[in-house]
Backbone as numpy.savetxt, mean C-alpha at the origin, in Angstrom:
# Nx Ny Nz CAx CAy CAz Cx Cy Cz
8.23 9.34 0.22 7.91 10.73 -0.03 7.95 11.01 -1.54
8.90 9.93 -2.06 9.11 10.72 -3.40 7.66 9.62 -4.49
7.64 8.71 -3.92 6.38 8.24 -4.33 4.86 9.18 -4.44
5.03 9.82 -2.85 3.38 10.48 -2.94 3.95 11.82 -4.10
5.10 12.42 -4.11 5.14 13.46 -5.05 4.80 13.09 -6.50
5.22 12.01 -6.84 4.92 11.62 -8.38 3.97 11.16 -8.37
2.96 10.26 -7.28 1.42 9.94 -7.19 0.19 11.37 -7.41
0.74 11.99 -6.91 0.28 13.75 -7.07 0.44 14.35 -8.07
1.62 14.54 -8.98 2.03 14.92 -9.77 1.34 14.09 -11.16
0.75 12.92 -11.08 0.63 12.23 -12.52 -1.26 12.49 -12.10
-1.50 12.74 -11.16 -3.13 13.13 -10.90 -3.29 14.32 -11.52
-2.56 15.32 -12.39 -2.69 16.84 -12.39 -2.74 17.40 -11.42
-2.67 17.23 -10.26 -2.70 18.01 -8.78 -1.22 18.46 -8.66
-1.10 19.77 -7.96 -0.28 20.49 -7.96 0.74 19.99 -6.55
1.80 19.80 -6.62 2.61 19.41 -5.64 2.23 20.13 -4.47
2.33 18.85 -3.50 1.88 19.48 -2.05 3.61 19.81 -1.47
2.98 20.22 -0.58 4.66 20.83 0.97 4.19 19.76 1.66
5.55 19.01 1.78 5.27 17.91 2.66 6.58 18.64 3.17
6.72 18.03 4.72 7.80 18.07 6.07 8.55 16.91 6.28
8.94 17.42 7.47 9.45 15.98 9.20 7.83 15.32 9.42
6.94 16.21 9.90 5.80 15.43 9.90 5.22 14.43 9.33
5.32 14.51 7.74 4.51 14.01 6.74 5.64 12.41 6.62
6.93 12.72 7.01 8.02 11.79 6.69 7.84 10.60 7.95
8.00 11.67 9.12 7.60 10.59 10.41 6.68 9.74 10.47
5.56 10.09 9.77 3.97 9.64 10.03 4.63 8.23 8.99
4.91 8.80 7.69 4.91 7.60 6.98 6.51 6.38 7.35
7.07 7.15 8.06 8.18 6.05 8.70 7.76 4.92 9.98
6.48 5.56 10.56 5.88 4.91 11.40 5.13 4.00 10.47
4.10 4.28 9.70 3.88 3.19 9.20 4.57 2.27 8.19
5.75 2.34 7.82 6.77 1.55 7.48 7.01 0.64 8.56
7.53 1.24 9.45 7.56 0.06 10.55 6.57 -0.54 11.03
5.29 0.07 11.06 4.09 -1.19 11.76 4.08 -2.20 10.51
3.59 -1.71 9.03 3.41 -2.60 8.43 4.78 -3.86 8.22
6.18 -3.43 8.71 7.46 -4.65 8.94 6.89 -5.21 9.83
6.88 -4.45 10.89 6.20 -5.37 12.34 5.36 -6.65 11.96
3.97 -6.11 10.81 3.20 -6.62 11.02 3.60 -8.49 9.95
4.68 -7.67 8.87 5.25 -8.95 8.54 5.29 -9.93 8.97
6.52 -9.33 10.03 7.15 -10.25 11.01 6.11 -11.24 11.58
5.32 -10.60 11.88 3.94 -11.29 12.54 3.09 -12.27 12.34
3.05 -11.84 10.85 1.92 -12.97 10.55 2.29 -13.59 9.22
3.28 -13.57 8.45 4.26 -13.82 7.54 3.83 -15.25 7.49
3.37 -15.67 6.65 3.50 -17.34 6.52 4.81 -18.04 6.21
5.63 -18.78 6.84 6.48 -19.47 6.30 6.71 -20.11 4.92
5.74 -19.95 4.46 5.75 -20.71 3.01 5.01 -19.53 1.88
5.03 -18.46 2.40 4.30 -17.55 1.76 5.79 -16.55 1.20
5.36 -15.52 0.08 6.92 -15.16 -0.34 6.87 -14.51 0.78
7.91 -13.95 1.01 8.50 -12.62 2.00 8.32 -11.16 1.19
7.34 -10.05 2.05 6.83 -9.09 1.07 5.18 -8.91 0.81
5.15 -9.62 0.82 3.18 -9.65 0.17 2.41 -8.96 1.67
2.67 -9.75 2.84 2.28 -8.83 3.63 2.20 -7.47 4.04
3.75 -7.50 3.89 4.21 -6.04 4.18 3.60 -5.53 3.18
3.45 -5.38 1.62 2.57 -4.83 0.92 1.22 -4.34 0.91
0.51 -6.11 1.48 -0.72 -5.13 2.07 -1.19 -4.73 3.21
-0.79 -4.47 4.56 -0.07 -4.13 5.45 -0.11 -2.67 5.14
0.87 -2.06 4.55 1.59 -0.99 4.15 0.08 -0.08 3.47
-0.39 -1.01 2.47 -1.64 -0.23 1.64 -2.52 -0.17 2.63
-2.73 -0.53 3.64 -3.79 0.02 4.81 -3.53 0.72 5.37
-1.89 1.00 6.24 -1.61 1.68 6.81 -1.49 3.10 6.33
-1.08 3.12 5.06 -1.21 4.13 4.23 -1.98 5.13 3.64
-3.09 4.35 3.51 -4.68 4.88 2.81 -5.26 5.17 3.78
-4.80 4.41 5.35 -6.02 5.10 5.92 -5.37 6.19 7.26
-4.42 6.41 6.63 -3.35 6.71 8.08 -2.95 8.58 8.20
-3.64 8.98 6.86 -4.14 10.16 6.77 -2.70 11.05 6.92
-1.56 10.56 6.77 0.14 11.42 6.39 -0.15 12.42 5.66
-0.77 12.59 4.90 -0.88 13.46 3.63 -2.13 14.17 3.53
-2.28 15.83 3.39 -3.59 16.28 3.36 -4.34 16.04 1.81
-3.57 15.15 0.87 -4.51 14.40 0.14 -3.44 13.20 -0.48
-3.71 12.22 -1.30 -3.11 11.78 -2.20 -2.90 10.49 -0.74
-3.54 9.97 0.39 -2.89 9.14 1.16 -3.28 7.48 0.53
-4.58 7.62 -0.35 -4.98 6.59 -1.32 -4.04 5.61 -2.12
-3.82 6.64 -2.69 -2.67 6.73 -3.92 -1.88 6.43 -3.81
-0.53 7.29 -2.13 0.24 6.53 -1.45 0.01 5.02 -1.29
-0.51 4.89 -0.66 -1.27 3.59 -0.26 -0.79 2.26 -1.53
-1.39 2.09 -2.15 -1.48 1.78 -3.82 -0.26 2.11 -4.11
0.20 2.97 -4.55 1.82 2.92 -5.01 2.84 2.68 -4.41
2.61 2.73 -2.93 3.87 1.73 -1.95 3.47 0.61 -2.35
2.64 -0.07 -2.02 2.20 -1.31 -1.63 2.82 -1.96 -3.63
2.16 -1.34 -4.63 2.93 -2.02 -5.87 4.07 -1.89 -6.07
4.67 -0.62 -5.19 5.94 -0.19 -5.51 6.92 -2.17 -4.89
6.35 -2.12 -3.71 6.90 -2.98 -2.48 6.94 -4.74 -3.66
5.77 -4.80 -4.23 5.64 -6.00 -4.86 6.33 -6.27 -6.42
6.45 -5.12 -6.82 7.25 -4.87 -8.27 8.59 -5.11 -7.80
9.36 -4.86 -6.88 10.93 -5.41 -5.86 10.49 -6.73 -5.81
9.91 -7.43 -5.80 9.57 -8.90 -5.57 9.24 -9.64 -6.89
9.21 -8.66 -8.00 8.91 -9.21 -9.39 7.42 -9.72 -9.61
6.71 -9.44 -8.74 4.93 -9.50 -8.62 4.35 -8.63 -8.86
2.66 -8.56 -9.50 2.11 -7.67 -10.07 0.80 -8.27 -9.71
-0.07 -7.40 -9.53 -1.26 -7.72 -9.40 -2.31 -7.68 -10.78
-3.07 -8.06 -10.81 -3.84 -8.87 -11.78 -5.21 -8.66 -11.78
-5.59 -7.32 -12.15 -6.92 -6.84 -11.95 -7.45 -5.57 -12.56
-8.51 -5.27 -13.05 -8.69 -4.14 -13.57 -8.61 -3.15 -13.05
-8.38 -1.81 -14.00 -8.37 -0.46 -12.84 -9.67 -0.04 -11.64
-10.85 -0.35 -12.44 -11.85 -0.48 -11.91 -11.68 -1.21 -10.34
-11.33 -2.75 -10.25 -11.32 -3.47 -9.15 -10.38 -2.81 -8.14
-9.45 -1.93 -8.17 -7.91 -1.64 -7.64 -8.76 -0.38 -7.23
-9.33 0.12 -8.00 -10.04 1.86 -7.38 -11.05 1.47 -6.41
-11.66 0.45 -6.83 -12.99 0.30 -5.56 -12.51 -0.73 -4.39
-11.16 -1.28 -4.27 -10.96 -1.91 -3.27 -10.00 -1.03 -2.38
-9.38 -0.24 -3.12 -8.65 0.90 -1.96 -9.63 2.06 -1.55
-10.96 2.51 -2.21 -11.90 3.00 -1.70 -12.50 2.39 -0.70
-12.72 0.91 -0.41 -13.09 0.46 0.62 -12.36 0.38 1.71
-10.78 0.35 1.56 -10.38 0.33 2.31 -9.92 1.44 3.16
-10.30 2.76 2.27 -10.31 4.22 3.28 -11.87 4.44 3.97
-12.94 3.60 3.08 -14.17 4.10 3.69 -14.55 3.04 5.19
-13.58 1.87 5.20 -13.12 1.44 7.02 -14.28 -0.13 6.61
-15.06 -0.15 5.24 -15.42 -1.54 5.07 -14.15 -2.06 4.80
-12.96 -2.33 4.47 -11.89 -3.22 4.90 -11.16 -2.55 5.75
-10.98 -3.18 6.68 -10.52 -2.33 8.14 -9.02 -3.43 8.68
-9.20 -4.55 8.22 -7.85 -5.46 8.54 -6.61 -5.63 7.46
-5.33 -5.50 7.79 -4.53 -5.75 6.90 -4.28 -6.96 6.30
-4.73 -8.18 6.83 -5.12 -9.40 6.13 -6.08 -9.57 5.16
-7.11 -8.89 5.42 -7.55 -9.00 4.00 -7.04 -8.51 3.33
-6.45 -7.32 3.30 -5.71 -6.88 1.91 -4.83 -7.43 1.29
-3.98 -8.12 2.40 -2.85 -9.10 2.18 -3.79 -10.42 1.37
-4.88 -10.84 1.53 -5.66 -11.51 1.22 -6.40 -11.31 -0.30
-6.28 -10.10 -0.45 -7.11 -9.66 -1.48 -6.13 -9.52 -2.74
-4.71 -9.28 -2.62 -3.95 -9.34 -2.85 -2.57 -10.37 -3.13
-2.96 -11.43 -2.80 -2.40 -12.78 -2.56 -3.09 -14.00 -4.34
-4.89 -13.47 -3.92 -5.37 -14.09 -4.80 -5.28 -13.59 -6.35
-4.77 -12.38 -6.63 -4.64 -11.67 -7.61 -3.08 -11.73 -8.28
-2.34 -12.01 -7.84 -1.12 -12.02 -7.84 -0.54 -12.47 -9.54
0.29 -11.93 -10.05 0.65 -12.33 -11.64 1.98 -12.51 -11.27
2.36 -14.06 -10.58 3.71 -13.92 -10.19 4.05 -15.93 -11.12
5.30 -15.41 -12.04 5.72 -16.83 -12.36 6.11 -17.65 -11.36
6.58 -17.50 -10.47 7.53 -17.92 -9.46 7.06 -18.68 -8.59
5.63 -18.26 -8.31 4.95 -18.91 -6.82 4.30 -19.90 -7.43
């Protein structure tokens, strides 16, 4: 919650009233995108990257927010990978037109994002 307020807030857009509603919606997709970890998590893959992009689908397209659910989207999902000491590796340009695709339903699976996001990765570690 306190993410979409400062995602809103650094757009010049005027703070929205968010609720229980707006909190539930996005606690549900907290848990699908864990779920979806759990799921398909590669054993040899870090722990996180899924749930990241996972999370940026569930988010962007999951409509919690009467605006700013994009943005959400995108700032969980880096929020989730910056805790992991990973950064993605791409221009602003590429990052605006791939979370646009992924609200306009041409990326419709959370593997690709996890995918799209895997190959971009600015991580020393892996």
């Amino acid at each position: 919650m306190e993410l979409h307020a400062r995602a809103i807030l650094e757009h010049n857009k005027e703070p929205l009233e968010t609720g229980p509603a707006h909190a539930d919606c996005v606690d549900a997709k907290l848990g699908n995108a864990w779920q979806a970890e759990s799921y398909v998590a590669d054993e040899d893959a870090k722990s996180g990257i899924c749930f990241a992009g996972f999370l940026l689908v569930y988010l962007a397209v999951g409509h919690c927010f009467p605006d700013g659910n994009k943005r959400i989207g995108w700032a969980a999902a880096m929020a989730v990978l910056a805790a992991l000491g990973l950064t993605v590796k791409a221009t602003d340009d590429e990052c605006t037109d791939f979370v646009e695709r992924i609200a306009s339903g041409q990326i419709r699976e959370g593997l690709d994002a996890v995918h799209w996001i895997a190959v971009r990765l600015d991580a020393p570690d892996l």
